[in-house]
Phi, psi and omega in degrees: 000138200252131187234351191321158160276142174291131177257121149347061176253111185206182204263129185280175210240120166322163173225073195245118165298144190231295183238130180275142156278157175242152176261117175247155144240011173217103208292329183317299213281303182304326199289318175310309166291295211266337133336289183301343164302320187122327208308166161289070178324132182256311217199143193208080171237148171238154171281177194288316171296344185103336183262044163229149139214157154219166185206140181253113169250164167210146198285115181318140180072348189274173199242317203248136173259186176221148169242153174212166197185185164238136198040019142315332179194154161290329191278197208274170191289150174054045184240009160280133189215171183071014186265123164230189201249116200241148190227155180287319210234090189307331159308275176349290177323303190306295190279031104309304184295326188297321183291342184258041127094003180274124165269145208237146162288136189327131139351130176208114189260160189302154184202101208061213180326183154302124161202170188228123204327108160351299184288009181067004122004119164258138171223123205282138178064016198197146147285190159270145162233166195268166185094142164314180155323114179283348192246026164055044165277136173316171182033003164284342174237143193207190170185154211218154169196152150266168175271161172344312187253055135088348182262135186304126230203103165268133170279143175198117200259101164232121187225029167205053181346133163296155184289112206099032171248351154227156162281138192273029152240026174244049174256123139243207173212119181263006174221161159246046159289320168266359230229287180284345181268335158255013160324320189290285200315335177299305175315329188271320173315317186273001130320297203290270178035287209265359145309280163341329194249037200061017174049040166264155217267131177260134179277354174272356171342319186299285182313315176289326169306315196268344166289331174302298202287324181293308191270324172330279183310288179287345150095034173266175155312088182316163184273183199202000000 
């Protein structure tokens, strides 16, 4: 008997989440909030009798949609909680929901241990404290709101990816919203850049914005 361990060997395979499901109970009413949101109707289907239907939305810029329905899911209406929504410019974000009549919570950043939020919000690594990040760190900042049924929405302002969460010949962009904010930051890096250097005009700009932007993204060195 051969007791060696089997070892596995195959090549990976994509995984790419494509859908969340929501638990709702009044389908009219969720496809009417997230239609206000802005979000991308995808998909509005019934069976011939009525008792099935979905609908599909997807979030600007997003990857992963979300479905809500009739008999979609079993579980109780609003028991999805913790979803979050990730964003460049957290301010920004906040007053688009606010305008669009949704209400949202004060801007707020992480502050000690794990814990999880008076409103039942999960917020992964911190208690709350008000306010942005004071010190304008990624994944430090957030805001939160719900749909019509309770399920819970995090806001997360991230505009600098830990390191290995993207590959730097897979960065991309999913808006060019997110595209111009980090343009910005580049542009302000590459500023302090042409300080350091005696405030000479770098005629390689192009290349230093896209090593930047690139390494950014993938959560590298930035260049200096």
């Amino acid at each position: 008997m051969n007791d060696d361990p089997i070892v596995c060997k195959s090549s990976m395979m994509d995984m790419k989440l494509e859908v969340l499901v929501l638990p709702v109970a009044d389908v009219d009413r969720a496809k009417t909030f997230y239609a206000n949101l802005g979000w991308r109707l995808d998909a509005d289907f019934a069976s011939d009798g009525g008792e099935f239907r979905v609908i599909q939305f997807t979030p600007p810029g997003s990857g992963c949609s979300v479905i809500f329905g009739r008999n979609v899911t079993s579980a109780a209406p609003g028991s999805s909680q913790g979803l979050y929504l990730i964003v460049s410019d957290i301010a920004a974000a906040r007053e688009k929901l606010l305008a669009s009549g949704v209400e949202t919570s004060d801007v707020f950043h992480g502050k000690a241990d794990v814990y999880v939020g008076e409103d039942k919000h999960y917020l992964f690594g911190s208690k709350r404290a008000q306010g942005r990040d004071p010190e304008g760190r990624s994944y430090r900042s957030f805001a939160s709101f719900a749909d019509p049924d309770g399920n819970g929405w995090l806001l997360q302002e991230i505009t600098e990816r830990l390191p290995g969460r993207i590959e730097v010949a897979g960065a991309t962009f999913s808006s060019a919203a997110e595209l111009a904010a980090t343009l910005r930051r580049a542009g302000a890096a590459h500023g302090q850049h042409e300080k350091r250097n005696g405030e000479k005009y770098d005629l390689n700009w192009p290349d230093w914005y896209a090593e930047y932007i690139v390494q950014e993204q993938a959560g590298g060195t930035l260049p200096l």
